[in-house]
C-alpha positions as semicolon CSV with decimal commas, in nm:
position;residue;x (nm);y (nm);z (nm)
1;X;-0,171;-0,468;-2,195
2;X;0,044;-0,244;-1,998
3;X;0,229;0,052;-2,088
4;X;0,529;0,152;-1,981
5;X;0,575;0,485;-1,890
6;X;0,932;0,501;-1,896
7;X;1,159;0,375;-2,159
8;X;1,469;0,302;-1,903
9;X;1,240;0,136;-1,696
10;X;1,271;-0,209;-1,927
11;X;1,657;-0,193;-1,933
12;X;1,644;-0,151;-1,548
13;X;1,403;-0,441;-1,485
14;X;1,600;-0,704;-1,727
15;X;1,962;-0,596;-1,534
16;X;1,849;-0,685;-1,194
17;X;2,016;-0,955;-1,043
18;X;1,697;-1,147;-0,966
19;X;1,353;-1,153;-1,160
20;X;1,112;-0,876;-1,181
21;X;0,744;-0,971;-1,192
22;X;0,469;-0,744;-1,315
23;X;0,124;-0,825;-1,139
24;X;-0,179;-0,644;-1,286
25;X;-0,516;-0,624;-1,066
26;X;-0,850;-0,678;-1,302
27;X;-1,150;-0,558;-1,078
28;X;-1,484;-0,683;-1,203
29;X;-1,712;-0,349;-1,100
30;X;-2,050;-0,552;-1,155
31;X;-1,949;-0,867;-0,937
32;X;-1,732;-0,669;-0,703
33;X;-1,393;-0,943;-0,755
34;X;-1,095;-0,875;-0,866
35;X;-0,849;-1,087;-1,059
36;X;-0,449;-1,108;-1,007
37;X;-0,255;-1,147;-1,326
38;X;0,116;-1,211;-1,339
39;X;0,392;-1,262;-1,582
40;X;0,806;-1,276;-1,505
41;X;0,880;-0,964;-1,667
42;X;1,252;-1,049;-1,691
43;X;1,231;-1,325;-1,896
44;X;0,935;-1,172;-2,141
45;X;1,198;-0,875;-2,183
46;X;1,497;-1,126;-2,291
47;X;1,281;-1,286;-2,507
48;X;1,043;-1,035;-2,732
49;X;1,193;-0,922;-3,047
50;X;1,079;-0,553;-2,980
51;X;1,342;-0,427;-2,773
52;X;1,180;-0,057;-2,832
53;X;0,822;-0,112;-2,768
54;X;0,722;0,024;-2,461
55;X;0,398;-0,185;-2,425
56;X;0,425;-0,539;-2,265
57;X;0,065;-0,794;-2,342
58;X;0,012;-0,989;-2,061
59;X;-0,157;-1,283;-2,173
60;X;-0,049;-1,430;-1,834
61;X;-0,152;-1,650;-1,593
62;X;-0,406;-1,611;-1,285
63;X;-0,233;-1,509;-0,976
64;X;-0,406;-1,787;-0,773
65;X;-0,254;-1,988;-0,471
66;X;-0,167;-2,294;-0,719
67;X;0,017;-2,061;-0,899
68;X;0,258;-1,927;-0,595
69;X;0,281;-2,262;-0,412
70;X;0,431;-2,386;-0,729
């Protein structure tokens, strides 16, 4: 989950002309990695029912090489 800090930030985001991503870096402290999530913020915005909330649940996807080669 991620938290938005501020509220105009989510109208900004969803009114730019091209897609705004949010990546989020996991770090594993024990194994020393560190895991890439991602999710197009633009179209999660357009599509929640909460226009108000200002937290956004990445359930998302790894960030891997398959992923941006797609």
């Amino acid at each position: 989950m991620f938290d938005v800090q501020n509220i105009f930030h989510l109208d900004d985001w969803v009114s730019q002309p091209v897609d705004v991503y949010l990546v989020i870096c996991q770090t594993d402290e024990v194994s020393g990695g560190a895991r890439f999530h991602w999710i197009n913020l633009t179209l999660y915005l357009q599509e929640r029912k909460s226009h108000q909330s200002r937290q956004i649940f990445i359930g998302g996807d790894n960030l891997e090489m398959q992923a941006v080669c797609a």
